[in-house]
N, C-alpha and C positions, 0 to 999 in steps of 0.2 A: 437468744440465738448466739450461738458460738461467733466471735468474730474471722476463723477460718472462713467457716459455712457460708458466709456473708459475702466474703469475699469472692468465695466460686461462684454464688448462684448471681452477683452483680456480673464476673465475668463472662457467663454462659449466658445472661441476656442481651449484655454487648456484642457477643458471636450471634445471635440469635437475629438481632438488628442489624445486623450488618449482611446476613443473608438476606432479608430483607430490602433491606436499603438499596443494595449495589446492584446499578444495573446490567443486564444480561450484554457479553460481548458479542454482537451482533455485525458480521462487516457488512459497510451501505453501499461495496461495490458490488454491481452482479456483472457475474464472469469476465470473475478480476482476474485467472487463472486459463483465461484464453478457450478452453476445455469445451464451447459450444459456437458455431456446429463441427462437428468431427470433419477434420481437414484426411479428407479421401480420395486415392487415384491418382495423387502426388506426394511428394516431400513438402509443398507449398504450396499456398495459394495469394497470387497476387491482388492486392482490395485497392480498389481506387474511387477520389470524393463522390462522398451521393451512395456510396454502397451503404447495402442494409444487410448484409453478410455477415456482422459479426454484433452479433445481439448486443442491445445496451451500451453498443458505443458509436458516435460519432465520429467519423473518417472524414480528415482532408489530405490533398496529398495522394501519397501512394503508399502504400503498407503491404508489407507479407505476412500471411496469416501461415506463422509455421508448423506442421504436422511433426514428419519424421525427419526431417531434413536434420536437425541437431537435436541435443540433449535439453531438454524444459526444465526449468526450474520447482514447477510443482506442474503433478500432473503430465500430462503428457505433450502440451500444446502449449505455447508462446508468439510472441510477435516481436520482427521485424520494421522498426520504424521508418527505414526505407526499402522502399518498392520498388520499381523500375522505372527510374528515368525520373522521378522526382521524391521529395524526403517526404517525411510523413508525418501529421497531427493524430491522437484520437484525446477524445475527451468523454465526458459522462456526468449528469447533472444527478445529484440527488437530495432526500430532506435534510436537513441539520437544524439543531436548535441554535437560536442566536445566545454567545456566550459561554456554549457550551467547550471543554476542550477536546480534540478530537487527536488521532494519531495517522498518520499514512506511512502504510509501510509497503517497499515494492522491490523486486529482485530487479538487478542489472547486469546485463553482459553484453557483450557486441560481436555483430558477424563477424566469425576466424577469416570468414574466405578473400580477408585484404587485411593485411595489418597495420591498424592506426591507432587514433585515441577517436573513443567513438564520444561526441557530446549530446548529453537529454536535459530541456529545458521542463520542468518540472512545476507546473502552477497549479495552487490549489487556494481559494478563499483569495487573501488580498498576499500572499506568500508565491515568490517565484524565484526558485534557486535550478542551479548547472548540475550538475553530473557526470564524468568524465569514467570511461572505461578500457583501458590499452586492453588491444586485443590480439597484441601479438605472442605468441607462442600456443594461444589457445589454439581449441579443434572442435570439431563438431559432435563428439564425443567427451568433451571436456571443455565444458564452455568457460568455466570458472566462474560463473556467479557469485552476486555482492550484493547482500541485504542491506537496504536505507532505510530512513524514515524522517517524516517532517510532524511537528508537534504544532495545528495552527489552531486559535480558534474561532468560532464560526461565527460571522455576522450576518450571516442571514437565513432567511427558512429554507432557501435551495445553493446548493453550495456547487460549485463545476469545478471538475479533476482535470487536467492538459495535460499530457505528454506531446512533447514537440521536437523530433529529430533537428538537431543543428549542424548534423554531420555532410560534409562534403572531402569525399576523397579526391581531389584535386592530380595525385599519381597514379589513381587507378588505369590501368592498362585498355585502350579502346575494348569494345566502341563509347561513347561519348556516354552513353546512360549507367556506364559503367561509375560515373563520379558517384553519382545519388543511387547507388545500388544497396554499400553495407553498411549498413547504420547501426546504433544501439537495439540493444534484442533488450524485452521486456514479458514480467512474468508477474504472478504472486502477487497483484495491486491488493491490497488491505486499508479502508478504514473504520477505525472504530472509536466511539466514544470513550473518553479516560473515565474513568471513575472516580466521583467524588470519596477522600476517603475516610469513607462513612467509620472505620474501627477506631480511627485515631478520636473521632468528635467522641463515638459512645464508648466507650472507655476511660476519656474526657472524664465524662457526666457521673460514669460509674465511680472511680476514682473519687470526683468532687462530693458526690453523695457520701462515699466513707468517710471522708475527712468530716464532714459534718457530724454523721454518727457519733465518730470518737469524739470531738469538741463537745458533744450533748454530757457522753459519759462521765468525761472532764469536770461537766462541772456537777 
């Protein structure tokens, strides 16, 4: 066998393994994207602790579940981390392997309709980092969204997501609930498993195998 020929049909099995191998990107949030149930007969809908309004997420606090009121990051629907009259939690538990590495990634903007620096407390697995969003010059037409992401990995079989409003507008103009009104806006929650990667190992092997080859012919 020609040693060109040798060399393709190694690298066409290390592609071959590698579709194989690598697992399917699957996100383990549901309705990360706000998108259910369709917020109707307003621009918003205010959510407060104990609601079961907004599938697959846990509410403490107060929340706005926003429709058309402003521009969505994906989709046509996002949230409001403060609600009226107090700030707002959501969280969501799902499976993870222990050890595995995982990625979260989530859009940020903050309500135009007060301009501050909006802050989101961000915990996921044994990871809790800030978030900061000036939302001055924006509009409800132009939110100016800001892709993140955190890279944790997972210790245990069920891992919980927190978003947690830290925002308090202290200059917001009466009446009083008006402080805890515009908080970080939230959209596009993502996580998904990294992928081990599998082309570098078999590639590795392939590569290793040739060199063996040619040392055979060597001698």
């Amino acid at each position: 066998m020609k040693l060109r020929t040798l060399v393709g049909r190694l690298l066409v099995a290390a592609c071959l393994g590698l579709s194989a191998m690598a697992p399917a990107h699957a996100n383990l949030v549901l309705n990360g994207s706000f998108e259910t149930p369709i917020v109707g007969g307003s621009p918003f809908v205010t959510l407060n602790s104990g609601s079961l309004a907004l599938p697959n997420w846990a509410i403490l606090g107060s929340i706005d579940h926003i429709g058309s009121y402003w521009q969505a990051s994906d989709g046509n629907q996002s949230i409001d981390l403060n609600g009226y009259g107090l700030v707002g939690t959501i969280s969501q538990s799902f499976a993870t392997t222990p050890g595995q590495l995982y990625e979260l990634t989530f859009d940020m903007a903050g309500n135009p309709d007060f301009d501050s620096v909006k802050t989101l407390l961000v915990q996921i697995d044994s990871i809790a980092q800030l978030f900061n969003f000036d939302s001055t010059g924006k509009s409800n037409g132009a939110m100016g969204w800001v892709s993140h992401s955190l890279v944790f990995t997972a210790t245990d079989a069920l891992t919980t997501l927190m978003f947690q409003s830290l925002t308090f507008d202290f200059l917001a103009a009466p009446p009083v609930e008006n402080v805890f009104s515009f908080g970080p806006a939230l959209d596009n929650v993502a996580v998904n498993a990294v992928p081990v990667p599998a082309a570098v190992w078999l590639l590795g092997s392939a590569l290793l195998g040739l060199g063996m080859i040619r040392r055979r012919k060597a001698h």
